[in-house]
N, CA and C atoms as a LAMMPS dump frame, in Angstrom:
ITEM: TIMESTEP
0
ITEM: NUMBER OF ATOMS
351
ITEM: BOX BOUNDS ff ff ff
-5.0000000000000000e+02 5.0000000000000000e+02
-5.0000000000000000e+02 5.0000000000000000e+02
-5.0000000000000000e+02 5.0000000000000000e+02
ITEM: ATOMS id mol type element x y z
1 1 1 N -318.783 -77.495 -261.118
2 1 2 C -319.27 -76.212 -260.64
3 1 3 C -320.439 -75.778 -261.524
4 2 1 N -321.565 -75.208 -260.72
5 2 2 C -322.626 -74.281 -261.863
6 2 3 C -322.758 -73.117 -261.584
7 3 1 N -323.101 -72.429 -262.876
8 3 2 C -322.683 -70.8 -262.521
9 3 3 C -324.457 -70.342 -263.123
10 4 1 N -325.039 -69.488 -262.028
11 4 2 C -325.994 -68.723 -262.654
12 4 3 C -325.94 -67.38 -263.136
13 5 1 N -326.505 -66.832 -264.005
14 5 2 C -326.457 -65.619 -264.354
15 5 3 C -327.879 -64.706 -263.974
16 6 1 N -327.719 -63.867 -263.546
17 6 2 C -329.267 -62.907 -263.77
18 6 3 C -328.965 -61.448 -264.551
19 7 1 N -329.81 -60.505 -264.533
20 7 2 C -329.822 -59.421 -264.581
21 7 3 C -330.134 -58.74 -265.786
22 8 1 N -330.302 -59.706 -266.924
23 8 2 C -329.98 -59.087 -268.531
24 8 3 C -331.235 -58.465 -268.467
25 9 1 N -331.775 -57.921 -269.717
26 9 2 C -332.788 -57.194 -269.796
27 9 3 C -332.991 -56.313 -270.874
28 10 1 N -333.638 -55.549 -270.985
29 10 2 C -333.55 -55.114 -272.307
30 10 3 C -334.049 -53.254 -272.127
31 11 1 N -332.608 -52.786 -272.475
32 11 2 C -332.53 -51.221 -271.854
33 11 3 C -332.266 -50.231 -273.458
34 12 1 N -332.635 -49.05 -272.726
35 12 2 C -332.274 -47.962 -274.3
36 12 3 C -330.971 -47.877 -274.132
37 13 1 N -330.227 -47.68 -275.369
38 13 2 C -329.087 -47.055 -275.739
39 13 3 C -328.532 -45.981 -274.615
40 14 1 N -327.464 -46.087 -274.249
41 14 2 C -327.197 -45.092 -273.079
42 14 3 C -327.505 -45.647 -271.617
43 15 1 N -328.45 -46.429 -271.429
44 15 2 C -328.699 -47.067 -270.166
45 15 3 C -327.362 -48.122 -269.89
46 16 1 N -327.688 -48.4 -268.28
47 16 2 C -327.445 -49.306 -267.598
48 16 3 C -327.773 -50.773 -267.088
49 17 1 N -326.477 -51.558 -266.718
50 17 2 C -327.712 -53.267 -266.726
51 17 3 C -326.016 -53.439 -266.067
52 18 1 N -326.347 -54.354 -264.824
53 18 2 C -325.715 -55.336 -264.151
54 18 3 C -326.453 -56.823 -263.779
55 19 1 N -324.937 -57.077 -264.571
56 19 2 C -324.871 -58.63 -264.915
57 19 3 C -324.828 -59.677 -263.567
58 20 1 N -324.886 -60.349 -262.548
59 20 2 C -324.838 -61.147 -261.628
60 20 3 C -324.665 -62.561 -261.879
61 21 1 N -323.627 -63.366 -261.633
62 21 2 C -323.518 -65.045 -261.482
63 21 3 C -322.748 -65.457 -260.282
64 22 1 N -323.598 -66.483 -259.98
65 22 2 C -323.338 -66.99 -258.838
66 22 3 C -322.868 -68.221 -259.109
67 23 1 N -321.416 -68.531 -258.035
68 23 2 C -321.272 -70.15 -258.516
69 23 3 C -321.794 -71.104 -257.234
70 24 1 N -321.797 -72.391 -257.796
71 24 2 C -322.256 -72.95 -256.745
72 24 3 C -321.338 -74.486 -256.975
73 25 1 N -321.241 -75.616 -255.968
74 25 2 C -320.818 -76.769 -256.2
75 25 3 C -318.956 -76.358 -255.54
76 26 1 N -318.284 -76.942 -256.111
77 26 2 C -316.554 -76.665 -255.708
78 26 3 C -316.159 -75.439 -256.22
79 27 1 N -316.352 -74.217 -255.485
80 27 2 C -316.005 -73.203 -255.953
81 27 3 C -314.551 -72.544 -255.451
82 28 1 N -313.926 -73.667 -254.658
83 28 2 C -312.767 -73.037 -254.05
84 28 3 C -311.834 -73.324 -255.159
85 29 1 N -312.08 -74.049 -256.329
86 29 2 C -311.151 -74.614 -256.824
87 29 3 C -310.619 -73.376 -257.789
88 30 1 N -311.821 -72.564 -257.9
89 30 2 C -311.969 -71.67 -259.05
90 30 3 C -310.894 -70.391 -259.198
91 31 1 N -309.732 -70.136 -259.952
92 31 2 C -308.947 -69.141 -259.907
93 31 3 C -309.271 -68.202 -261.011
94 32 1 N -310.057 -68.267 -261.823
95 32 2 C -310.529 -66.77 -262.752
96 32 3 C -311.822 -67.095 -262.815
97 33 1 N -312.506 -66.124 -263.243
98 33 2 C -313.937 -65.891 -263.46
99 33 3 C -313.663 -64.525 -264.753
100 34 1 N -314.719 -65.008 -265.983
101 34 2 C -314.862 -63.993 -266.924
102 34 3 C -316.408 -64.318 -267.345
103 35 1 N -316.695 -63.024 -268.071
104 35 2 C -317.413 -62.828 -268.925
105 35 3 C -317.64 -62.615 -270.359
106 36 1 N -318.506 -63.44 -271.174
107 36 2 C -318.131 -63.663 -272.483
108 36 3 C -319.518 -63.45 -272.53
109 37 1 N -319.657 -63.105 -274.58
110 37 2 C -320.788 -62.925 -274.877
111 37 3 C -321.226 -63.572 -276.313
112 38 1 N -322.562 -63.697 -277.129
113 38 2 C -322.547 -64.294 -278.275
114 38 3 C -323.476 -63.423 -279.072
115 39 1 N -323.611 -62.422 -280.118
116 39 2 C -324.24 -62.214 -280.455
117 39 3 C -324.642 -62.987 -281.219
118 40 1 N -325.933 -62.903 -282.409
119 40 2 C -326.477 -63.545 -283.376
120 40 3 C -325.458 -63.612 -284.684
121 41 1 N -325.429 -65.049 -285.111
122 41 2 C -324.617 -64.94 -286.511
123 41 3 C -323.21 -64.572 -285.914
124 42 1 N -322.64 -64.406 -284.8
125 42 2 C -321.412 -64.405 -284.406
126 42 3 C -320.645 -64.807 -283.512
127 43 1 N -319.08 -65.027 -284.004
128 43 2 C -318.742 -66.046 -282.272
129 43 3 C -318.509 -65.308 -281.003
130 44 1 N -318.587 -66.237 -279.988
131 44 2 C -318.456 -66.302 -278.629
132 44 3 C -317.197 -65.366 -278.462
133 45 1 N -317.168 -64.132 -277.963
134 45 2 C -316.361 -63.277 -277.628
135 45 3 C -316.184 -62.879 -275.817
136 46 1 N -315 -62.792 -275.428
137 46 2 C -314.092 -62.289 -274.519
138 46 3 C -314.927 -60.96 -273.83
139 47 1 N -315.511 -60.774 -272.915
140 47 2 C -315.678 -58.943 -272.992
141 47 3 C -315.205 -58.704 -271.652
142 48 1 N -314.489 -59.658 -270.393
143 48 2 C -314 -59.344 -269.474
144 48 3 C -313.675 -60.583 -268.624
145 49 1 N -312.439 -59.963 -268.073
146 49 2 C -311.497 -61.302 -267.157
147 49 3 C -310.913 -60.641 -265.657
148 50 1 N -311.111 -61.857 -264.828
149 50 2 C -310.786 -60.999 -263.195
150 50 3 C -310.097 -62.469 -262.685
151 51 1 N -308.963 -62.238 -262.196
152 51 2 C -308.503 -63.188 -261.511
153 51 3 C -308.62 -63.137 -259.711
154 52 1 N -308.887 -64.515 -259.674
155 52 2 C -309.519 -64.999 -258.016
156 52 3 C -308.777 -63.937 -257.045
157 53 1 N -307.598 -64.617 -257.464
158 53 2 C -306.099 -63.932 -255.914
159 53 3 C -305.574 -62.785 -256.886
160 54 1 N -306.011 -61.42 -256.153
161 54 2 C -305.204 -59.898 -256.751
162 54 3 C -306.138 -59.256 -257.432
163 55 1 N -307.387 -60.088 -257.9
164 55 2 C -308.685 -58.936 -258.853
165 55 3 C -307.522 -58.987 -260.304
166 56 1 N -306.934 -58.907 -260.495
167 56 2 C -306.391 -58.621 -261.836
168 56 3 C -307.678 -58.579 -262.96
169 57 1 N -307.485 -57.716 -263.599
170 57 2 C -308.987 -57.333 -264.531
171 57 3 C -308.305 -56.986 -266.153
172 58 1 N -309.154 -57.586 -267.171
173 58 2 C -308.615 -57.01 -268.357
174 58 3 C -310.188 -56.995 -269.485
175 59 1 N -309.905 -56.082 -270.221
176 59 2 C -311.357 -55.912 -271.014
177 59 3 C -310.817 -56.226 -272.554
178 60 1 N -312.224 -56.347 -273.064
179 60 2 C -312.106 -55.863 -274.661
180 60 3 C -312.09 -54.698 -274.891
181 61 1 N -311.239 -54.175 -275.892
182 61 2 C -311.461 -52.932 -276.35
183 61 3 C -312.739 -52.115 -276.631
184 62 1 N -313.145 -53.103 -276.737
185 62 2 C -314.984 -52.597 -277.236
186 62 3 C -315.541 -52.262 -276.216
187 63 1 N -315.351 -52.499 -274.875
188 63 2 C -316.023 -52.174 -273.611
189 63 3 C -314.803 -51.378 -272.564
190 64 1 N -314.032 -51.251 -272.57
191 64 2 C -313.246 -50.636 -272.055
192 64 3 C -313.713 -48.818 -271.654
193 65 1 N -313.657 -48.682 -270.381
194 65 2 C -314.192 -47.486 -269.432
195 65 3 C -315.543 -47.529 -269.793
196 66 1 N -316.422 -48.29 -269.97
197 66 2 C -318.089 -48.546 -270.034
198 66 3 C -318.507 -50.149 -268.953
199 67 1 N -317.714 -51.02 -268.9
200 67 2 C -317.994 -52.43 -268.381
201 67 3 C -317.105 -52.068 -267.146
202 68 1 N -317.496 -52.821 -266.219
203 68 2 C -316.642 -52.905 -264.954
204 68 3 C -317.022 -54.349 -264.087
205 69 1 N -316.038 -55.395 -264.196
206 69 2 C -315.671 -56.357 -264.138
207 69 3 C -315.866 -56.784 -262.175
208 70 1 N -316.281 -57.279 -261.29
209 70 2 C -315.328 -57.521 -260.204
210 70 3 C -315.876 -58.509 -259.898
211 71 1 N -315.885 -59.231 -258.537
212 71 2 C -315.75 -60.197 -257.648
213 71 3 C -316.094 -60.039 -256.221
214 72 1 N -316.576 -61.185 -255.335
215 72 2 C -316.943 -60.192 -254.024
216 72 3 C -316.178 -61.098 -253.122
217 73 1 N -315.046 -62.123 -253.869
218 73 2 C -314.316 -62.68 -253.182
219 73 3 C -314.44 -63.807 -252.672
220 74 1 N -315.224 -63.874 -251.491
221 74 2 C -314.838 -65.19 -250.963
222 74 3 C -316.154 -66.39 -251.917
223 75 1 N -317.235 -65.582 -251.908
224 75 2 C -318.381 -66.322 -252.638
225 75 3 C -317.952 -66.611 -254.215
226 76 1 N -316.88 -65.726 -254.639
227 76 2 C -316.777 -65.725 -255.703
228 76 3 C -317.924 -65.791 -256.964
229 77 1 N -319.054 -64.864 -256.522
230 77 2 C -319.846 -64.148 -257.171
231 77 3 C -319.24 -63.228 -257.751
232 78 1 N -319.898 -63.102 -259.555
233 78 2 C -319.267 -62.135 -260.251
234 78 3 C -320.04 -61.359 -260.753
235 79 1 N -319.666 -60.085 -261.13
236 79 2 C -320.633 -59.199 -261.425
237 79 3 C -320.202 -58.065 -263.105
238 80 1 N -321.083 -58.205 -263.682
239 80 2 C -320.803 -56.891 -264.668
240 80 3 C -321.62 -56.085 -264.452
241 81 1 N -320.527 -54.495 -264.217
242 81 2 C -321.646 -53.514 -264.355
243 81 3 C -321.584 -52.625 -265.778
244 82 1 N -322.315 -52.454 -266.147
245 82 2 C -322.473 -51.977 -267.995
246 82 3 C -322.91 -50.738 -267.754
247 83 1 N -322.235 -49.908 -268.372
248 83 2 C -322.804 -48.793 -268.801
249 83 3 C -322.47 -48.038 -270.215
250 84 1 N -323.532 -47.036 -270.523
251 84 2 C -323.597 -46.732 -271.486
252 84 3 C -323.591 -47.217 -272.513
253 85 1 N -324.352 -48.234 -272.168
254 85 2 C -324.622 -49.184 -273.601
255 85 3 C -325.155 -48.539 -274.506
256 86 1 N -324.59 -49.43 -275.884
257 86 2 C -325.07 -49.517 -277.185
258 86 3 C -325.667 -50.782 -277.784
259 87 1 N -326.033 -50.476 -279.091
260 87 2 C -326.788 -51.218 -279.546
261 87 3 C -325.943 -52.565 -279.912
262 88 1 N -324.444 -52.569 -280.571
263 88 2 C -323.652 -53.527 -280.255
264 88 3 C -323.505 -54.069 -279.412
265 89 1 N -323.949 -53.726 -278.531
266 89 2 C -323.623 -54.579 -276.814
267 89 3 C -324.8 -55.772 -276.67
268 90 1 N -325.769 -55.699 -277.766
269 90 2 C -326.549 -56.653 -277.687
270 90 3 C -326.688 -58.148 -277.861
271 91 1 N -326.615 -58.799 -277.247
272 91 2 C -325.853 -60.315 -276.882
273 91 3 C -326.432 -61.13 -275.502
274 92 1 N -326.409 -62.498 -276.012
275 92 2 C -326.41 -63.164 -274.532
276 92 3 C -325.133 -63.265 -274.058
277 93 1 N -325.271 -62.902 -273.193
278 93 2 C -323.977 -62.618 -271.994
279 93 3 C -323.552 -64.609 -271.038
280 94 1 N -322.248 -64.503 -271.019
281 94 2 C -322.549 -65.921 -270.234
282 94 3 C -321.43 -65.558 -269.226
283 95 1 N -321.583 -66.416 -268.118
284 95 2 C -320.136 -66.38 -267.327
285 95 3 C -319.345 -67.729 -267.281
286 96 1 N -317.993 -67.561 -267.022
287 96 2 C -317.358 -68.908 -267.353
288 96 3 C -316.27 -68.906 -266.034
289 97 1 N -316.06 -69.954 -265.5
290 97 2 C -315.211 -70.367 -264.393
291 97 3 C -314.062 -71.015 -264.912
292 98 1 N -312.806 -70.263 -264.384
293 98 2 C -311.618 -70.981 -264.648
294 98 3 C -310.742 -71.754 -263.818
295 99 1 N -310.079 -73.008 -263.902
296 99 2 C -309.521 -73.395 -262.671
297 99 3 C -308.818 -74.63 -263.401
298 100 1 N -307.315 -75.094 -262.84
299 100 2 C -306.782 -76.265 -262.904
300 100 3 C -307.196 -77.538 -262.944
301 101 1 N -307.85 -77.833 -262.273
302 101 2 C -309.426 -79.048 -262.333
303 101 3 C -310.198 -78.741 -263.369
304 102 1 N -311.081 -79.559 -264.085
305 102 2 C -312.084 -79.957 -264.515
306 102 3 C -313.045 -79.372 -264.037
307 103 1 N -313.685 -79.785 -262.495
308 103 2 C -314.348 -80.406 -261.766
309 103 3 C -315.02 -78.787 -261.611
310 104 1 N -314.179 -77.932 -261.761
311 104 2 C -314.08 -76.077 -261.184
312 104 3 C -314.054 -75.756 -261.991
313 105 1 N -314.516 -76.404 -263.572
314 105 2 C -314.512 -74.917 -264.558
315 105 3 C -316.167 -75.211 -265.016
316 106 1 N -316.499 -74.347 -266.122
317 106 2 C -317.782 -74.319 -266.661
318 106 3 C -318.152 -73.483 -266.664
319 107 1 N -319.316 -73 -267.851
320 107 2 C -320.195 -72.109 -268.063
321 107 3 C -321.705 -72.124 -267.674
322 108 1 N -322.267 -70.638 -267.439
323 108 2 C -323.049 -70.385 -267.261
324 108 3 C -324.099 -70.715 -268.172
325 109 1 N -325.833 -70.264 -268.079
326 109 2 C -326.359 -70.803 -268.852
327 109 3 C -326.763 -69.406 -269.878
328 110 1 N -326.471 -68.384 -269.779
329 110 2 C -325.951 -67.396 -270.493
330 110 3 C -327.62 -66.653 -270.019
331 111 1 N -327.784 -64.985 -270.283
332 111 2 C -328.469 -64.177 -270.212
333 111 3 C -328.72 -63.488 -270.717
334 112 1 N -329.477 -62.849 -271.599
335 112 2 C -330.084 -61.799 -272.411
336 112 3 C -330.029 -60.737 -272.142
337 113 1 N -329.426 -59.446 -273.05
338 113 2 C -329.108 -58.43 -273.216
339 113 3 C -329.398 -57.873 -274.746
340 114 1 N -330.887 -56.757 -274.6
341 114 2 C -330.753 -55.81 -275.88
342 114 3 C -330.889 -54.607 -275.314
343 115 1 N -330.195 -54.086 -276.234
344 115 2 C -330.177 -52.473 -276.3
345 115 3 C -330.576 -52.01 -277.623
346 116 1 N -331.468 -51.219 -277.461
347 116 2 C -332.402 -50.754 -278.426
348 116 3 C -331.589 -49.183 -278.621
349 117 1 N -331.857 -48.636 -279.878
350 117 2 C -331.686 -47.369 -280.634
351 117 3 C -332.618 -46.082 -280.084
């Protein structure tokens, strides 16, 4: 499977930015879809998880009632919508496909996100 990302960009403190990845290749196989991020000098962190069948959604604490996670289902396009960012939120963003197969998992090629002061 390959997953694209768009949308990053580089917004003030307090602004908004939605995240977009699209999968493409065997995507039926795919039962979660999340979003992870990397800042500089630090590891690859968790910042949101949605499962295929039910939406089931869970955040990091760090983004919790600011990020909003979903899915549009059958395309299994995923989306972050961000708000009220901060300057911590600054990171390449990636998306990652989860699934029982191999063949149905993988990451995105990740996307750029700063938030300026």
């Amino acid at each position: 499977v390959r997953l694209a990302e768009s949308g990053g960009g580089l917004v003030q403190a307090g602004g908004s930015l939605t995240l977009s990845c699209v999968p493409s290749g065997d995507t039926f196989s795919i039962n979660g879809l999340a979003w992870y991020r990397q800042a500089p000098g630090k590891q690859r962190e968790l910042v949101a998880s949605i499962t295929v069948v039910g939406g089931y959604t869970s955040y990091a604490d760090s983004v919790k009632g600011r990020f909003t996670i979903s899915t549009d289902g059958a395309k299994k396009a995923l989306y972050l919508q961000m708000n009220n960012l901060k300057p911590e939120d600054t990171a390449v963003y990636y998306c990652k496909a989860d699934s029982p197969y191999s063949f149905a998992r993988g990451w995105g090629q990740g996307t750029q996100v700063t938030v300026t002061s």
